[in-house]
N, C-alpha and C positions, 0 to 999 in steps of 0.2 A: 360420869367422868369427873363432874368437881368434887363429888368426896374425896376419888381418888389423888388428884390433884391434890388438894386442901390438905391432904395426908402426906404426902410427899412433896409440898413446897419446897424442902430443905433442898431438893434435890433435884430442882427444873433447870440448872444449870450449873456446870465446873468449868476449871481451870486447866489445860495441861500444859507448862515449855514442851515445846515440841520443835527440833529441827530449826532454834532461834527464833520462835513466834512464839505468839502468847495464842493458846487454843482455847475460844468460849466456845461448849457444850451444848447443846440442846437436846441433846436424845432423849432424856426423862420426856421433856413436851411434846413432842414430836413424836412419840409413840402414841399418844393419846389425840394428837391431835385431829383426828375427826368428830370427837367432841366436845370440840372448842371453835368459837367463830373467827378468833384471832388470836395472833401474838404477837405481843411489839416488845420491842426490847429498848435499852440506853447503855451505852457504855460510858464510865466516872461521871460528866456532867452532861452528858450528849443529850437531845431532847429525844424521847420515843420515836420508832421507829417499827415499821414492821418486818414480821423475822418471814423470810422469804424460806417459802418450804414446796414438797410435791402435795398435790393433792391425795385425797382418799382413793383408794382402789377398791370400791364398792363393788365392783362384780367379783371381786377375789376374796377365799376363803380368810385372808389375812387384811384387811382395809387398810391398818395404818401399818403396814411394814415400808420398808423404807429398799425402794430401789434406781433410783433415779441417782445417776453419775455426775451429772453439772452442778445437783443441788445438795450436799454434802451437810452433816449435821451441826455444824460447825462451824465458827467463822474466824478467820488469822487477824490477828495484829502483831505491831512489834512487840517484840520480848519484853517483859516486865509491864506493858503500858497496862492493862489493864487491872485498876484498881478497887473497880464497885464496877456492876452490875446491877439493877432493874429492870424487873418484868412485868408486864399485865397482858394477863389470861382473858377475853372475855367469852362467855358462855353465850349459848343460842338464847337461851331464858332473859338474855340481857344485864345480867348479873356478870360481876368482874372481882379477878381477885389480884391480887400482887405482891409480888418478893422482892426484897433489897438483900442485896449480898455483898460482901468484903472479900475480894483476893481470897484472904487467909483461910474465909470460911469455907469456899468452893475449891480451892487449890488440890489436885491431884495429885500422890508426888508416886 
């Protein structure tokens, strides 16, 4: 999983307006994540935080698909507010990796 990560950093998280909120993404991470031990997030100056996800569905043919209703890929702020983003990945091996993003660079239009 963290080559694949490693490979797609660009894209562990976006942006969408949506419905007058600002939508930060996670589904890049969160498809993978049964092979990650954590993920914390920051929104502009926020300090780390952990990104609240389903567990693994290890007896099913699909582990990390995503079907749980409460816990959604995704998390709302107000419109416009978020302006950066950071993340850290950490790995079982105890190895960690991390992205910083700007609005503009994650923005979905």
């Amino acid at each position: 999983v963290k080559p694949i990560l490693s490979a797609t950093r660009a894209n562990w998280v976006a942006v969408r307006e949506y419905n007058g909120q600002d939508l930060l993404y996670f589904t890049n991470l969160l498809g993978w994540r049964c092979g990650v031990e954590s993920i914390r997030f920051a929104v502009n100056d926020d300090a780390l935080a952990p990104l609240e996800h389903e567990p693994c569905h290890e007896d099913e043919a699909n582990p990390n698909a995503i079907h749980a209703e409460d816990i959604l890929p995704y998390l709302a702020f107000p419109l416009g507010s978020v302006e950066k983003v950071q993340v850290e990945v950490a790995f079982p091996d105890g190895s960690s990796s991390t992205g910083e993003y700007t609005r503009k660079a994650v923005m979905i239009r």
